[in-house]
C-alpha positions in Angstrom: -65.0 173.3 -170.4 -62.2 173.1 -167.2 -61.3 175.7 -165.4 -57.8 177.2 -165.2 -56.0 176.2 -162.1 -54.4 178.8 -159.9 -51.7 177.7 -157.9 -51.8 180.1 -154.8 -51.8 178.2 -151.1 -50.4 175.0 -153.6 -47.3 173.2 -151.5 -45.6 172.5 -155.3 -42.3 169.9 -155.4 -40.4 170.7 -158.5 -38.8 166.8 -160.0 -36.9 166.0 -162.6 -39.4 165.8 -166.2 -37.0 162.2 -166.9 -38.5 160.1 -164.8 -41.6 160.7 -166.5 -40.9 158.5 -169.0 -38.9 156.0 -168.3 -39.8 152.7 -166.5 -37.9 153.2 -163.1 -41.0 151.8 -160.7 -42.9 149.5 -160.5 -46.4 148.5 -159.4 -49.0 145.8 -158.3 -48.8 142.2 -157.0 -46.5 141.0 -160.8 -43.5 143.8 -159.5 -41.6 140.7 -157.9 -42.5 137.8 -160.5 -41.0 140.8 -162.9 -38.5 140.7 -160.8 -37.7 136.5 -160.2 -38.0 136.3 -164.2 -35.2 138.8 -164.5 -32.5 137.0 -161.9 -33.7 133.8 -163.2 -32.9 134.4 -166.9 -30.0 136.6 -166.1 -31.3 139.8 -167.6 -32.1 143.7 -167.3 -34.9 145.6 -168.3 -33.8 147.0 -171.4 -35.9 149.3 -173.8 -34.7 150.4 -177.6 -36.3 152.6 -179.7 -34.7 153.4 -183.3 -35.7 157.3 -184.7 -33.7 159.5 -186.7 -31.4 160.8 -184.2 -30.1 157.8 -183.8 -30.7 154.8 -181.4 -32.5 155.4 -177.9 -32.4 153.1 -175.3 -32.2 152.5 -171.7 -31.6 150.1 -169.5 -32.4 149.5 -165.7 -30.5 147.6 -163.2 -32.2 146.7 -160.3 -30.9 145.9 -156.9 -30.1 142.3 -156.4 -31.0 142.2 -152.7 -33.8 144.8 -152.8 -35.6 144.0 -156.1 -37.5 146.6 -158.3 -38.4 150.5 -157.3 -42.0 150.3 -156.4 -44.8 151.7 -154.8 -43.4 152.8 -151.3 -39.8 153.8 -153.2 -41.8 156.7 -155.5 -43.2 158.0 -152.2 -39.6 158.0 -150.5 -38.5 159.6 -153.6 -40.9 162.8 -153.7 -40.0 162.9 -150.0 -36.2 163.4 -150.8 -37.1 165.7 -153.9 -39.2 167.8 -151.2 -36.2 167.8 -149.0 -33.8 168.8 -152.0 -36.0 171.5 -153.1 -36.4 173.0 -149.3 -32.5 173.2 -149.4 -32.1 175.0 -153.0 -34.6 177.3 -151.6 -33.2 178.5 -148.7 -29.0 178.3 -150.5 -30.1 179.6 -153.3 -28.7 177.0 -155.5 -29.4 172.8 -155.4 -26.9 171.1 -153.1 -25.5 167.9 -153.9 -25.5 166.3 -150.8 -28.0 166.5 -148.1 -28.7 165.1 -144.7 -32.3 164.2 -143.5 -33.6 162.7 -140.7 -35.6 159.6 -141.1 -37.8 160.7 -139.1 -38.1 163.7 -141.3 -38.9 161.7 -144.5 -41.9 160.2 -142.6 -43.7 163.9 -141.9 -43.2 164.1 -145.4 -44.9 160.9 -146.3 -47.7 161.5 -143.7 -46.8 157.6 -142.1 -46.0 157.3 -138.4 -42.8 157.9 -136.8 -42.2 154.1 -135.9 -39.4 151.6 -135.8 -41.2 149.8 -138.7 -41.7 153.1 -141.1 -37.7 153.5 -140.2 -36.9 150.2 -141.0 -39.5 150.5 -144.3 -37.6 154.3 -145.1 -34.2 152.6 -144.5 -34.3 149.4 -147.2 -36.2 151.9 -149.5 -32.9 153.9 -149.5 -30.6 151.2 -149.9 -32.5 150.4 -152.9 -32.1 153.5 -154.4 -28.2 153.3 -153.4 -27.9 150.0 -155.3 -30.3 150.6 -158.5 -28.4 151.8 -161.5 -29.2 152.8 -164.9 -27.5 153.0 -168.7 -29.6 155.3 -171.4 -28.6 156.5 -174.7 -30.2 159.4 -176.3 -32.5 159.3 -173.7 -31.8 161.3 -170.6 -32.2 165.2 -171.2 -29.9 167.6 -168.7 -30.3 171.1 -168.9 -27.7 173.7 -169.5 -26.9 176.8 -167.3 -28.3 178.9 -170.5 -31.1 177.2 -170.8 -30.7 174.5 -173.6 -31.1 171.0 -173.0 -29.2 168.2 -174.6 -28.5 164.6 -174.3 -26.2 163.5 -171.5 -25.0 160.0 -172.1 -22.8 157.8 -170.3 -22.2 154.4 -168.9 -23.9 154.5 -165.6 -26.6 156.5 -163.7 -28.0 156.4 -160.2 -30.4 158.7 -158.9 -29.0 158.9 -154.9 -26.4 157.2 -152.8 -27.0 157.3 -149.5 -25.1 156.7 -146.0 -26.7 156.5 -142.8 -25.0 157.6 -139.6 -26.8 156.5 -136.0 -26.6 158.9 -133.5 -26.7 156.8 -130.1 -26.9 157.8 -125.9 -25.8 155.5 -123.3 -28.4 155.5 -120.1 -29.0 153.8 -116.9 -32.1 151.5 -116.7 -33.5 152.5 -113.0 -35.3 149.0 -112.7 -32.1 147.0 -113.4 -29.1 149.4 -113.1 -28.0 148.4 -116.4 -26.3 150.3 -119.2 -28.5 150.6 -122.2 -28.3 151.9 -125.5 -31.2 153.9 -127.8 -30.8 155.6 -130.5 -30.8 159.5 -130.4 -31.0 160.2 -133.8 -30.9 158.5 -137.0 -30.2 160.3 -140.6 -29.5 159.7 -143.9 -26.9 161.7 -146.2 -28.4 161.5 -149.6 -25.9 162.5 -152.8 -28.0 163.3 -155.8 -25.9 162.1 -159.3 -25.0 164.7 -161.3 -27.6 165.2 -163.9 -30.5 165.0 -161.2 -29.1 168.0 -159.3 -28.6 169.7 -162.7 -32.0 169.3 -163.6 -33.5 170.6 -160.5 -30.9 173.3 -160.8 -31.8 174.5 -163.8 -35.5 174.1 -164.2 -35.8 171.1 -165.9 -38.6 169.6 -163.8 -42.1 169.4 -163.3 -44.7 170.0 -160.1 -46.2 167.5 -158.2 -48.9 169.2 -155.5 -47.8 167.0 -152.6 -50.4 168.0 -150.5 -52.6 166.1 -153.2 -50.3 163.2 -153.6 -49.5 162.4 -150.1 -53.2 163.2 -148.6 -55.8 162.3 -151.2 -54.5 159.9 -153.0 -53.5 156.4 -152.4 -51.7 153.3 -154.6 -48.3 153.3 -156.6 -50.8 153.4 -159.5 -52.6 156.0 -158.8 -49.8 158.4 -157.6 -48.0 157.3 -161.0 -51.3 158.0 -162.9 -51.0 161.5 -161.3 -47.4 162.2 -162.1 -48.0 161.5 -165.4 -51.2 163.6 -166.1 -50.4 166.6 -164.4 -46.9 166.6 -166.4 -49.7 167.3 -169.6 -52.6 168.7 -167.9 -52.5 171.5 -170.3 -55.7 171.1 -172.4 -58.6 169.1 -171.6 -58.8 165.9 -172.6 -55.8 164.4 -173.5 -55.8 160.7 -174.6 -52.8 158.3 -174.2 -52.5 155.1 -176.2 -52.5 152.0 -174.1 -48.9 150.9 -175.0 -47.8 154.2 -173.0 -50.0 153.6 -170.0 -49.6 150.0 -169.7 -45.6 150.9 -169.4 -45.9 153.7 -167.1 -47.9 151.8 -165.0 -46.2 148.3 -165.4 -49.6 146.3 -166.1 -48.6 142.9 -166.9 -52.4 141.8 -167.8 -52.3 140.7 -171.4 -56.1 140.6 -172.3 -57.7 143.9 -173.0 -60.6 143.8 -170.6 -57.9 143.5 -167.7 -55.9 146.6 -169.2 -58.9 148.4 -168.8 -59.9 147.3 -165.1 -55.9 148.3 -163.9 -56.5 152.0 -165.8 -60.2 152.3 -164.3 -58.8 151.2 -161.0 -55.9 153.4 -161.0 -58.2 156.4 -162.2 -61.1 156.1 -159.7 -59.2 158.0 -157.0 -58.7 160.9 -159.2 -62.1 161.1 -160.1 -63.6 160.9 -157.0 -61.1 163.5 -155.6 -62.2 166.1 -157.9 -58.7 165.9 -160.0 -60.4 164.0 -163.2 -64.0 163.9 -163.9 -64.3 161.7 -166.5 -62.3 159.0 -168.5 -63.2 157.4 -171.8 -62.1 154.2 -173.3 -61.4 154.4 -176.9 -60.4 151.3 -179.1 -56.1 152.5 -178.7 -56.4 155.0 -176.5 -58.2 156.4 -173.3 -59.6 160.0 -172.9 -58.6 161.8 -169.4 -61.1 165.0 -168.7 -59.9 167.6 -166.7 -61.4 169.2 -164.0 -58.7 172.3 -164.1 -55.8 172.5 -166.4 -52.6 174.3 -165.4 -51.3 177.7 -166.5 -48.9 177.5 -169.3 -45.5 178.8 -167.9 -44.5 182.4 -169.0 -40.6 182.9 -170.2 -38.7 184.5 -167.6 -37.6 188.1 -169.1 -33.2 187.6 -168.5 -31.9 190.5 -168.2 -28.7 190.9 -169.6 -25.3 192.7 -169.1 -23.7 195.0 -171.7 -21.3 192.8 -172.3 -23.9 189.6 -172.8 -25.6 192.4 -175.6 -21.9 193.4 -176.8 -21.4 189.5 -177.8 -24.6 189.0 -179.2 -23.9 191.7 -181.7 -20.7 190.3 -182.7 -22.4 186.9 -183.0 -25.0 189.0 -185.4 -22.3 190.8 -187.5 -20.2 187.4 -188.0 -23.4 185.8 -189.2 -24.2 188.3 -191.8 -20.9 188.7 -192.8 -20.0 184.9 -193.2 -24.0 184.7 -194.9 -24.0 188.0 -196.5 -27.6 188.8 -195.9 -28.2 191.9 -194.3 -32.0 191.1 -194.9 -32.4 188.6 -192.4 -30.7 190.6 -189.2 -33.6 189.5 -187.1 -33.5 185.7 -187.8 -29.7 185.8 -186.7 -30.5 188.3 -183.3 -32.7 185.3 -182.6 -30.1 182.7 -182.8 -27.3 184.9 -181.5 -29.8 185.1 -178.5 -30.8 181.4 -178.1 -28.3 179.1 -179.6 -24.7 178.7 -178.2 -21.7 180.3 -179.8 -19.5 177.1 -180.2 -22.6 175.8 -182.6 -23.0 178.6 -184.1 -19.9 178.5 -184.9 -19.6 175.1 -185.6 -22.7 175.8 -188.4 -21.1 179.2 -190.1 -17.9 176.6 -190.7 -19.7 174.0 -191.9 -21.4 176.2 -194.3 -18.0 177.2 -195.6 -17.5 173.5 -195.9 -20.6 172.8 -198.1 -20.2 176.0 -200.1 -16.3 174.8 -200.9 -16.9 171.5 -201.9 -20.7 171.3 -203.2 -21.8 171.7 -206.9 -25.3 171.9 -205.6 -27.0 175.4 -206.2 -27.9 177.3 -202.7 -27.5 180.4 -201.1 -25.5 180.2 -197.9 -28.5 181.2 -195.4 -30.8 177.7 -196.1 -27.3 176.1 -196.0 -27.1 177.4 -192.3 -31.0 177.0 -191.5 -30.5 173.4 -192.5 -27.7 172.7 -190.3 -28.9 174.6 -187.5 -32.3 172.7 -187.3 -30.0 169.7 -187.3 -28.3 170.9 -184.0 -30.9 172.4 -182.0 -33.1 169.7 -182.6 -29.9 167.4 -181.0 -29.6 169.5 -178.6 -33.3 170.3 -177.9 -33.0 173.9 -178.7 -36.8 175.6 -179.3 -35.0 178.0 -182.1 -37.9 177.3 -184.2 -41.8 177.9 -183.4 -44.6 175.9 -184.1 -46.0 179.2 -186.8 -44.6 179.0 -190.4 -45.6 182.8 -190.6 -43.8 183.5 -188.2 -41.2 180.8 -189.3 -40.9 182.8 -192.7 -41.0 185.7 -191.5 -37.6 185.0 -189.7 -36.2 182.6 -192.4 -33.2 184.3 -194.0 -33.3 184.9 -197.8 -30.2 184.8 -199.3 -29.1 185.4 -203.2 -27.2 182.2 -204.1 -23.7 182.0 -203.6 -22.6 179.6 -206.6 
């Protein structure tokens, strides 16, 4: 059985739960054949998925001069996210815009300080500045009151970036010559929108970088980590091979080569003490734990009268549209988790149904049925996993017809 992981003494970096499952890097030897097939045929890497919500997709753009986000570019990345994270401590709140030294970023990375880590830091950046995104139904932001729901739009980009070269004029004593060096060299890094939102408001998940940057080595193997400690929960968990071979971009098309990539990607974590077993199933592989993480505790809000004095109105226009006095509890629930322009929008849509349907039911399922419908949009947890519990906060309504 694992042990539960404390996380005391743990240096944690808090990033955005996205990226953990969309194909943004890539890895291995194939990244820029993937790459030479996509400017040859003209194309991007587009995923679609159809489910009842609708159509998800998303679609990457890479940089034409810099090619696809790999190895090197996840490590610069968790090194800005460190950054970021430093900052919100300290302000209280997740800036926008940040400037870092290079130099900086390569503490962070544990690489030397040298003209060819600054070069390596600097094209990694321009990548980043020049790699854009589309999604549908696909990218989750999280709301100041703590609902997440589908932000969609044209274009995304993680970071822009400008650099800015601090230089000092000196006199060479050998030749008596004016030279120039540079002083200090930074990088001012703008975080799009619904990144900083996230790591705002808590929509992330920990990466120990202590781990990642010290014991660990490989884009495969880092990604391999991201990916299980994001579920490390319960111990084991299996994932099919469709889902690793396109978190960890294996291009190998015969099974026994699958295999070798995962087993190569997972040796590190087993002999670091992070994994200590993995078993290969016919679709999936089992991952065994060697510690699983705490499952986070709600944070208690506390609120202000007039937060209480609004939720109480939001109860009392719920019963009284409804009429079930009954089911005052189910409603304090959803006047405390669910928005009041949906709730709203729900109460007149029920008036809507119960105008214009012939169909016998009582207002309340009316109201249950469209709510599901918009928390589950909107990724609203109204609704737990217990159907006792379930029914016991269910509203029961006489019919209305």
């Amino acid at each position: 059985m694992s042990e539960v992981e404390g996380i005391k003494e743990k240096e944690l970096v808090w990033v955005d739960k996205n990226l953990e499952n969309l194909p943004i890097f890539y890895f291995g030897k194939h990244a820029e054949k993937v790459m030479l097939e996509l400017v040859k045929k003209k194309r991007l890497i587009q995923t679609k998925l159809k489910t009842p919500e609708g159509e998800k997709f998303f679609t990457l753009n890479p940089s034409a001069n810099y090619g696809l986000l790999q190895g090197f570019d996840q490590d610069v990345y968790v090194a800005v996210i460190k950054v970021v994270n430093d900052w919100s401590k300290k302000l209280g709140y997740c800036p926008n815009k940040i400037t870092v030294p290079i130099k900086e970023l390569c503490s962070i990375q544990r690489i030397s300080k040298s003209g060819r880590s600054f070069k390596d830091i600097t094209q990694s950046l321009e990548k980043f500045d020049s790699t854009s995104f589309a999604a549908g139904n696909t990218i989750f932001v999280r709301t100041k009151n703590r609902t997440d729901e589908y932000f969609n739009k044209r274009s995304y980009f993680l970071f822009k970036v400008d650099f800015k070269r601090k230089k000092s004029i000196y006199i060479d004593k050998n030749t008596g010559e004016k030279k120039t060096i540079i002083k200090e060299y930074t990088a001012t890094i703008t975080l799009d929108e619904w990144l900083r939102n996230n790591i705002e408001n808590g929509f992330t998940t920990d990466i120990d970088i202590d781990f990642y940057f010290n014991e660990i080595r490989g884009g495969r193997t880092r990604k391999l980590y991201q990916t299980l400690n994001f579920i490390r929960y319960t111990s084991p968990v299996f994932i099919p091979y469709d889902k690793l071979i396109a978190s960890l971009s294996i291009v190998s098309k015969e099974m026994f080569r699958i295999k070798r990539d995962i087993e190569r990607a997972t040796e590190p974590l087993i002999k670091s003490g992070f994994l200590t077993k993995t078993k290969f199933g016919e679709s999936n592989v089992g991952f065994f734990f060697k510690q699983v993480k705490r499952k986070k505790r709600a944070l208690k809000i506390i609120k202000s009268a007039e937060e209480l004095a609004n939720e109480k109105i939001l109860v009392m226009d719920m019963l009284e549209a409804l009429g079930d006095i009954k089911s005052e509890r189910f409603y304090s629930k959803v006047a405390r988790l669910v928005p009041k322009e949906i709730i709203y929008k729900c109460l007149s849509l029920v008036r809507e149904v119960s105008e214009t349907s012939k169909v016998k039911k009582n207002r309340g399922a009316v109201f249950v049925d469209i709510l599901k419908r918009e928390c589950q949009q909107r990724g609203i947890k109204l609704f737990s996993n217990s159907k006792q519990e379930n029914e016991l906060l269910l509203p029961a309504v006489d019919n209305f017809l």
